[in-house]
VOFILO-575007 format. One record per atom (N, C-alpha, C, O): residue in three letters; atom name; y, x negated, z. Coordinates in nm, 2 decimals. Atoms other than C-alpha are relative to their C-alpha. Example, Ala and Ser with C-alpha at 12.3 -4.5 7.8 and 13.67 -1.06 7.14 Angstrom:
R     r    a       yy       xx       zz
R   ALA    N    -0.12    -0.09     0.00
R   ALA   CA    -0.45    -1.23     0.78
R   ALA    C     0.12    -0.09     0.00
R   ALA    O     0.12    -0.19     0.07
R   SER    N    -0.11     0.09     0.00
R   SER   CA    -0.11    -1.37     0.71
R   SER    C     0.11     0.08     0.08
R   SER    O     0.22     0.03     0.09
# end
This chain:
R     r    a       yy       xx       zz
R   UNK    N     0.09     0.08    -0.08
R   UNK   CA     7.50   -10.16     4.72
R   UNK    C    -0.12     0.08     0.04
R   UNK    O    -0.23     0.03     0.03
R   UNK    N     0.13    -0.10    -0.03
R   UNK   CA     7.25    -9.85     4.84
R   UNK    C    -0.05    -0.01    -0.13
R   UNK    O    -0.16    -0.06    -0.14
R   UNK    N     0.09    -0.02     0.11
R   UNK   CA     7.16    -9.81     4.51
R   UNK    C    -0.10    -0.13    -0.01
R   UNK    O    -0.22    -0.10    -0.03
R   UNK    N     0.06     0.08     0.05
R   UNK   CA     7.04   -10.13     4.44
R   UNK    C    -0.13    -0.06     0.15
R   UNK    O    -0.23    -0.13     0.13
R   UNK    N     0.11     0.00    -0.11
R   UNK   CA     6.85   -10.14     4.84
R   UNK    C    -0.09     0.15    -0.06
R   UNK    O    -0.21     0.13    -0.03
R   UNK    N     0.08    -0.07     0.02
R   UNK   CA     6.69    -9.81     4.71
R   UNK    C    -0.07    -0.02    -0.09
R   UNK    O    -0.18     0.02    -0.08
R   UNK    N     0.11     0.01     0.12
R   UNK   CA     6.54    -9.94     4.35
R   UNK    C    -0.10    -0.11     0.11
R   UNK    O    -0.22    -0.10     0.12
R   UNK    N     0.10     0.12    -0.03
R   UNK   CA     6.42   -10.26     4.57
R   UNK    C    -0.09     0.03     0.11
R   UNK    O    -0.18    -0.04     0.14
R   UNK    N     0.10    -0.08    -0.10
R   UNK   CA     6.26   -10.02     4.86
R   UNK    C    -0.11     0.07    -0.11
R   UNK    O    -0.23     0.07    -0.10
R   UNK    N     0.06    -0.07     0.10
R   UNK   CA     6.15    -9.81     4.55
R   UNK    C    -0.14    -0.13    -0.09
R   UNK    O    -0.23    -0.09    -0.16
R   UNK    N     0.03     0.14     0.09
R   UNK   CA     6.00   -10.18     4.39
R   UNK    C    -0.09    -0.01     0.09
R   UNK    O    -0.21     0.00     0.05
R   UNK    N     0.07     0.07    -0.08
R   UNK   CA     5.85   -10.27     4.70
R   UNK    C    -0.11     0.07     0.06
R   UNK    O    -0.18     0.00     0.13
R   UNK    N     0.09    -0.11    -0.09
R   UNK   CA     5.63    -9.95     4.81
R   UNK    C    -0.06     0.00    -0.17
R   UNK    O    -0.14     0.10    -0.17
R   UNK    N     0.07    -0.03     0.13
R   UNK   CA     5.51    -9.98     4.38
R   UNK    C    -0.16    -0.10     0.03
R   UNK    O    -0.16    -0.21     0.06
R   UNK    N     0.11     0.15    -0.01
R   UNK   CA     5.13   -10.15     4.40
R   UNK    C     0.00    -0.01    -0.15
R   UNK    O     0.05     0.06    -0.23
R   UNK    N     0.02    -0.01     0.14
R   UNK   CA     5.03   -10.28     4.07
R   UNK    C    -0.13     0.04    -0.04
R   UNK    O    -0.24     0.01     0.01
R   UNK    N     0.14    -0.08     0.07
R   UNK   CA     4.79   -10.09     3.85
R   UNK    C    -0.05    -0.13    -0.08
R   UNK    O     0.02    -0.24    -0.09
R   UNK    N     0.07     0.04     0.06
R   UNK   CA     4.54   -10.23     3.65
R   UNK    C     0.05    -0.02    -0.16
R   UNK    O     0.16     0.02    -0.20
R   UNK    N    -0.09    -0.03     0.20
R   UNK   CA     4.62   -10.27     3.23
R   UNK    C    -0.13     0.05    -0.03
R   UNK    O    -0.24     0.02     0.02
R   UNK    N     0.13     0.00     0.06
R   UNK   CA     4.39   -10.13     3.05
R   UNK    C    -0.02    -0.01    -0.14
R   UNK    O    -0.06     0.08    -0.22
R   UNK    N     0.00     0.02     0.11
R   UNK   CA     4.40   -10.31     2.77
R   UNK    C    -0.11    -0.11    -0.01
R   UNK    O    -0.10    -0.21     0.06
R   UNK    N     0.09     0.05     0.02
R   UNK   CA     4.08   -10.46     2.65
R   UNK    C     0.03    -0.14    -0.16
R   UNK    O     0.08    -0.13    -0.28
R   UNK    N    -0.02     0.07     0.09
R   UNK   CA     4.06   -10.79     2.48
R   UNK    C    -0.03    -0.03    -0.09
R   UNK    O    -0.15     0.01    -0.09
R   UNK    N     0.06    -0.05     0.12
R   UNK   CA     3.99   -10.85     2.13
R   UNK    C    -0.10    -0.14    -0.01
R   UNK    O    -0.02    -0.23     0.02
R   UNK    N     0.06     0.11    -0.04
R   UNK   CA     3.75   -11.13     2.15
R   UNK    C    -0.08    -0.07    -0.15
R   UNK    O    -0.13    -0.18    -0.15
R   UNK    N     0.02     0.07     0.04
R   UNK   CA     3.65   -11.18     1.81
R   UNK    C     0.12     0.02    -0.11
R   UNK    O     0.10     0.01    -0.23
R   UNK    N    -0.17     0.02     0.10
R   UNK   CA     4.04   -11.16     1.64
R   UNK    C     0.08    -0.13    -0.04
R   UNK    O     0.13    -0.16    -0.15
R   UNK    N    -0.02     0.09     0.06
R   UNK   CA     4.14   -11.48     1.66
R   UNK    C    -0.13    -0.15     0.04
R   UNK    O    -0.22    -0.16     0.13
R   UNK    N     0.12     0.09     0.01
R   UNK   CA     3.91   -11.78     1.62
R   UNK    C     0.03    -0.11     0.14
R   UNK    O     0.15    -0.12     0.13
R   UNK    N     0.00     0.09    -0.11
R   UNK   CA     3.92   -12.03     1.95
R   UNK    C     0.01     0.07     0.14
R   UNK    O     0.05     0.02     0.24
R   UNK    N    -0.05    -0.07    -0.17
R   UNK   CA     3.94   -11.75     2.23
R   UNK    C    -0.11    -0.01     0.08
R   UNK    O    -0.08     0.07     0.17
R   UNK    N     0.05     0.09    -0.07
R   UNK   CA     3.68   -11.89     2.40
R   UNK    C    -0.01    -0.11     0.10
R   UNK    O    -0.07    -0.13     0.21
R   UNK    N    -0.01     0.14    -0.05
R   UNK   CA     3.79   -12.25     2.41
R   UNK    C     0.14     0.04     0.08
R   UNK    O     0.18    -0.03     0.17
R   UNK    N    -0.13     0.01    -0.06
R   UNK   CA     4.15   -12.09     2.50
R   UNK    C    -0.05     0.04     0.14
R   UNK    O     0.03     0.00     0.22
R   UNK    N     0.01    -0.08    -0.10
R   UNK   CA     3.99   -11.91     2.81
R   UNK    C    -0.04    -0.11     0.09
R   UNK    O     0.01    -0.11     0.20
R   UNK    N     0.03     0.10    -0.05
R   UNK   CA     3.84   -12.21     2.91
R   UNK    C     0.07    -0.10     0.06
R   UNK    O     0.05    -0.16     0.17
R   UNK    N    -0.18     0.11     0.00
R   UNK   CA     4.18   -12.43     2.90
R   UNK    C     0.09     0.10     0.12
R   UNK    O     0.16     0.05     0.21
R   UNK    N    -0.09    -0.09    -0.10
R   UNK   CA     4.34   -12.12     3.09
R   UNK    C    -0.06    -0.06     0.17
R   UNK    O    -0.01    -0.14     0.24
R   UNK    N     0.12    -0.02    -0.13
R   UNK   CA     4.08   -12.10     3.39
R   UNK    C    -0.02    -0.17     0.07
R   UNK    O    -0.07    -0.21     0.17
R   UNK    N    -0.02     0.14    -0.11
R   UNK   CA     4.14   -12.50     3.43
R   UNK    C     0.11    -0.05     0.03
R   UNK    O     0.11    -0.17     0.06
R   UNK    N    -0.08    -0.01    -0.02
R   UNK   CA     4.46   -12.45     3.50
R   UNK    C     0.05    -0.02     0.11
R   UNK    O     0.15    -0.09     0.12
R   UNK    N    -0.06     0.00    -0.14
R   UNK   CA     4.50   -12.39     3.88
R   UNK    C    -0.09    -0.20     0.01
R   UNK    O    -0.04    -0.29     0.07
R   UNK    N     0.10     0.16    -0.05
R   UNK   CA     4.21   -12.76     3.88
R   UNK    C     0.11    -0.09    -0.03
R   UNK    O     0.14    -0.17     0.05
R   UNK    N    -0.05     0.13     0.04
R   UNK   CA     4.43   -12.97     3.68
R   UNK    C     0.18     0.04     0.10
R   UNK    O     0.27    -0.04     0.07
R   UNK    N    -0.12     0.03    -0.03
R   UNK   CA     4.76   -12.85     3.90
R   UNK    C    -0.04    -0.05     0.14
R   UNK    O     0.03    -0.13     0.21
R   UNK    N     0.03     0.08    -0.11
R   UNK   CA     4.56   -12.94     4.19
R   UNK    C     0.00    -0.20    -0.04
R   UNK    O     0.04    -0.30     0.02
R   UNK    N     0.00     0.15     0.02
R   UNK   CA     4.51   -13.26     4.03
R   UNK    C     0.17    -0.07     0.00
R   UNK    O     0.20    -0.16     0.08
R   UNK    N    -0.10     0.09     0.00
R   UNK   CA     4.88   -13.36     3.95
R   UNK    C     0.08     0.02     0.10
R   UNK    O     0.19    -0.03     0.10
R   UNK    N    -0.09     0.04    -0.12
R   UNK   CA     4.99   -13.27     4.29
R   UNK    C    -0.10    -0.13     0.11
R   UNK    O    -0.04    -0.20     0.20
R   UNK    N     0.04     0.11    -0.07
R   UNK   CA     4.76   -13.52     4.44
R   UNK    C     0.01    -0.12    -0.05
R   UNK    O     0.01    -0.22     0.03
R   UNK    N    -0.08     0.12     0.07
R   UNK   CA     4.85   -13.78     4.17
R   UNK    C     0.16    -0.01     0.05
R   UNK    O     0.22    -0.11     0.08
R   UNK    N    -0.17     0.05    -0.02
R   UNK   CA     5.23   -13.70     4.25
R   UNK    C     0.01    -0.03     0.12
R   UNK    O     0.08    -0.13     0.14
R   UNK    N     0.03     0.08    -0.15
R   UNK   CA     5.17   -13.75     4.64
R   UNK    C    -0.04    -0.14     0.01
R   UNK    O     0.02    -0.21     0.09
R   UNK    N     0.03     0.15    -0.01
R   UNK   CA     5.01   -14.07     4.58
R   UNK    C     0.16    -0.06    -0.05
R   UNK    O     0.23    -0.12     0.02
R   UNK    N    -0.13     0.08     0.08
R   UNK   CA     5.31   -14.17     4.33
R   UNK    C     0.10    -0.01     0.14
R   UNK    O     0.16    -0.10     0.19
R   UNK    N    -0.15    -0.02    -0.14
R   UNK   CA     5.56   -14.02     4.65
R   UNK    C    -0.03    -0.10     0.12
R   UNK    O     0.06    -0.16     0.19
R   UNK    N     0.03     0.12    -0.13
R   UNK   CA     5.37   -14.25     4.91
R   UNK    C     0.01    -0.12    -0.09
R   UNK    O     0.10    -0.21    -0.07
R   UNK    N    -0.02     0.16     0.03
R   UNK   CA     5.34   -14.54     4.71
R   UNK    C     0.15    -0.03    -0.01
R   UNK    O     0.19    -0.14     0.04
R   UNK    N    -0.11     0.05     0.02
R   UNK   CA     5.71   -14.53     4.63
R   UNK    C     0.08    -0.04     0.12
R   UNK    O     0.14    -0.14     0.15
R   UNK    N    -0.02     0.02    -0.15
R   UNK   CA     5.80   -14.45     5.00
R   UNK    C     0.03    -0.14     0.03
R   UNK    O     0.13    -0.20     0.04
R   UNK    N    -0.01     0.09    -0.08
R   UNK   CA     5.67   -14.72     5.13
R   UNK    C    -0.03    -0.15    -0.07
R   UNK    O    -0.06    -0.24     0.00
R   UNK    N    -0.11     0.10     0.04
R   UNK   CA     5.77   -14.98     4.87
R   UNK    C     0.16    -0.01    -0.02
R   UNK    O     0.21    -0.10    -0.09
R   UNK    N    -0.12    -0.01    -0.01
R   UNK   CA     6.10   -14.90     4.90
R   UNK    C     0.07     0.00    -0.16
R   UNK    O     0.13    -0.09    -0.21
R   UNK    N    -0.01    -0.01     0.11
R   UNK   CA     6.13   -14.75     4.56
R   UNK    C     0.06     0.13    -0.04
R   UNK    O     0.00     0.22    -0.10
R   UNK    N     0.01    -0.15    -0.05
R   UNK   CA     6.31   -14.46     4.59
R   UNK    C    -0.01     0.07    -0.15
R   UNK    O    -0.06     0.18    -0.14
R   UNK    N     0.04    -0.07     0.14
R   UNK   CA     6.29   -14.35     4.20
R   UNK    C    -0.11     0.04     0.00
R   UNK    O    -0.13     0.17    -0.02
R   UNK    N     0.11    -0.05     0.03
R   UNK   CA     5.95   -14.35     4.19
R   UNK    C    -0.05     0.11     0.14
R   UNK    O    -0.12     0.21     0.11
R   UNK    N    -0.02    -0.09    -0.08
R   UNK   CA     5.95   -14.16     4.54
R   UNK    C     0.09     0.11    -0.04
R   UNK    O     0.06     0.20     0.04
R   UNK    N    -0.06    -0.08     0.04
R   UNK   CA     6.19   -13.94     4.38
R   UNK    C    -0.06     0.04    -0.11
R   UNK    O     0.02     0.10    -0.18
R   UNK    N     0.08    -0.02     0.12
R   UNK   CA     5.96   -13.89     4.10
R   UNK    C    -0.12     0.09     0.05
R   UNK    O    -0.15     0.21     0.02
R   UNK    N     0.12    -0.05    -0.06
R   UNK   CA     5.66   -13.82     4.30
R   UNK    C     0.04     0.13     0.08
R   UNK    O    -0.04     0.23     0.07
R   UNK    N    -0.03    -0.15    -0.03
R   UNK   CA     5.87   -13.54     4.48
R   UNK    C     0.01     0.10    -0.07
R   UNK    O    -0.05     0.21    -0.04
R   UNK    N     0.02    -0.09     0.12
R   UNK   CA     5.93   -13.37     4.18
R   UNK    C    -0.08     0.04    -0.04
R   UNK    O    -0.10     0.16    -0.05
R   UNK    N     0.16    -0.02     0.03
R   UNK   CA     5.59   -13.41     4.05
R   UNK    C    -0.09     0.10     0.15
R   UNK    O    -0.18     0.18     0.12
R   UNK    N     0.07    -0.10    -0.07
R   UNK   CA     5.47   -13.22     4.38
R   UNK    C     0.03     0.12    -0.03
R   UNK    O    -0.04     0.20    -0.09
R   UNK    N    -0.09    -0.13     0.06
R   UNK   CA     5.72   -12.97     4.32
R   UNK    C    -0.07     0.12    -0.09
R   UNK    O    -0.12     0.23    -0.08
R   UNK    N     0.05    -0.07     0.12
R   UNK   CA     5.65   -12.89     4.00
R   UNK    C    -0.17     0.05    -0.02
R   UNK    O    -0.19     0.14    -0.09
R   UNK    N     0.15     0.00     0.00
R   UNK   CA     5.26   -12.90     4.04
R   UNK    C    -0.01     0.10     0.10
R   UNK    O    -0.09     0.18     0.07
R   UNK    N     0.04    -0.11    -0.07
R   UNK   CA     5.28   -12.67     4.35
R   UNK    C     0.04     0.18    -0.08
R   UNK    O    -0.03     0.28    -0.09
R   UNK    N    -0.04    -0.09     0.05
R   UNK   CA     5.50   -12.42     4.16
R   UNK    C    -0.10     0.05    -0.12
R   UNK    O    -0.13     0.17    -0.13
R   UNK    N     0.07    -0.05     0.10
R   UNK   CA     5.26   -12.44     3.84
R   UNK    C    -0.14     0.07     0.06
R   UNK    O    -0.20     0.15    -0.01
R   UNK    N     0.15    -0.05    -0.08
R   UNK   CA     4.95   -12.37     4.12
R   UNK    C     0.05     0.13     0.03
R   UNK    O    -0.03     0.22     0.03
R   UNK    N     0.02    -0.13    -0.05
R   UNK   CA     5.11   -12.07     4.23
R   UNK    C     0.07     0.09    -0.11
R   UNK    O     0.14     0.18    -0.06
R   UNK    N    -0.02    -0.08     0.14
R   UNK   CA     5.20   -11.91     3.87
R   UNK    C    -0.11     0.01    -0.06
R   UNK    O    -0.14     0.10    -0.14
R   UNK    N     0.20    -0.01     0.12
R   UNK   CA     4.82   -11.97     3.73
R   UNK    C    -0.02     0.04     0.15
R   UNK    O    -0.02     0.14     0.07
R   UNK    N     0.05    -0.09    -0.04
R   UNK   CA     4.73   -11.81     4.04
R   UNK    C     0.07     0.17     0.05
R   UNK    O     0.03     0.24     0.14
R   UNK    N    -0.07    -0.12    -0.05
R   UNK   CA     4.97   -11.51     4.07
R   UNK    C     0.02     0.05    -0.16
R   UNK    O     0.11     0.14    -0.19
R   UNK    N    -0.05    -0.03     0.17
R   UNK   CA     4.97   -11.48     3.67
R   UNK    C    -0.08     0.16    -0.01
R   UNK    O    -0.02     0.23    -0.09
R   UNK    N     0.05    -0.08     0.03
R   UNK   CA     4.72   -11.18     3.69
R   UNK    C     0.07     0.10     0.09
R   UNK    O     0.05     0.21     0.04
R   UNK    N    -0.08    -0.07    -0.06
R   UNK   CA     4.95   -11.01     3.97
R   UNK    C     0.14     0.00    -0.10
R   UNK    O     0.17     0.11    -0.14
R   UNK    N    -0.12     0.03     0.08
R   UNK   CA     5.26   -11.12     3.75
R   UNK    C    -0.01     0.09    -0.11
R   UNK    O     0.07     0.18    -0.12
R   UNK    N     0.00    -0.09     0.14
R   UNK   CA     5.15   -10.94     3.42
R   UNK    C    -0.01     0.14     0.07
R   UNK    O     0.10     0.20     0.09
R   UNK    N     0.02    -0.14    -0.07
R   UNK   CA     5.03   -10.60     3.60
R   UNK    C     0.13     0.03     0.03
R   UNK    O     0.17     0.14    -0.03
R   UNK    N    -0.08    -0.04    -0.06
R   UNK   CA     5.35   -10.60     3.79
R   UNK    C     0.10     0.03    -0.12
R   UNK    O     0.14     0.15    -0.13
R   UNK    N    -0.10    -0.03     0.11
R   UNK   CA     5.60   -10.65     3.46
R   UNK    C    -0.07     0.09    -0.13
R   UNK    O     0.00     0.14    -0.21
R   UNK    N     0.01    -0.11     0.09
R   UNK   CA     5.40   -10.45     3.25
R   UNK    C    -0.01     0.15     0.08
R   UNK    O    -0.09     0.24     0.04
R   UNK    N     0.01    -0.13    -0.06
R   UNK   CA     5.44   -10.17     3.48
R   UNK    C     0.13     0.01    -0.03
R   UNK    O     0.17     0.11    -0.08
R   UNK    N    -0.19     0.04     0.01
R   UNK   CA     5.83   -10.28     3.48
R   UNK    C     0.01     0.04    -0.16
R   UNK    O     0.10     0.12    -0.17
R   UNK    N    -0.02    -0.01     0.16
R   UNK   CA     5.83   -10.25     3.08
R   UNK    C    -0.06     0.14    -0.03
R   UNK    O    -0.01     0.21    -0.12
R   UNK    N     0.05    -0.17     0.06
R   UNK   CA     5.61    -9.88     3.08
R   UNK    C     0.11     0.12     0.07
R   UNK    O     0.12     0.24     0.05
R   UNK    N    -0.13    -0.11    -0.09
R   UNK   CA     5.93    -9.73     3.33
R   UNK    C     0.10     0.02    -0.09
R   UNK    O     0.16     0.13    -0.10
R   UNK    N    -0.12     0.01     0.07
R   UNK   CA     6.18    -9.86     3.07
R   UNK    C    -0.04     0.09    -0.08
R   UNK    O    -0.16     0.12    -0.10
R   UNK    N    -0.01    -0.14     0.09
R   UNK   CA     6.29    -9.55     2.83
R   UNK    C     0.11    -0.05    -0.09
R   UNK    O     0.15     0.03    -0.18
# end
């Protein structure tokens, strides 16, 4: 049990570095339009948590509870995908630091 409170004190005092891996920008053909698609990513999860709020109130309060149970999920899912497109550039740093310890 100490051991596994010392890697997670050891984990927790790690900041994440930088990569420094530069990207190849003219390797494959559409990295551009892909960056583009990335970067609208956090917009459109704002969008389908305010489409699934609407869905959750409308079902509410017609006494629908599927589609109120629909629309919960749909926030759910839409808050979780907002906070992975914005913690994705903390997320890589962190596990590729985790993958350069492994031997």
């Amino acid at each position: 049990m100490t051991l596994i409170l010392d890697a997670l004190a050891q984990t927790a005092t790690v900041l994440p570095a930088q990569i420094d891996i530069n990207p190849n920008d003219s390797g494959l053909p559409g990295i551009a339009a892909l960056r583009t698609i990335v970067g609208a990513g956090l917009i459109l999860s704002v969008l389908a948590l305010i489409i699934s709020a609407v869905v959750w109130g409308f079902g509410a309060n017609s006494s629908n509870p599927h589609l109120a149970s629909r629309g919960k999920l749909g926030v759910l899912i839409s808050c979780g995908a907002a906070i992975i497109t914005g913690a994705a550039v903390t997320l890589i740093n962190f596990f590729w630091n985790v993958g350069q310890t492994v031997s």
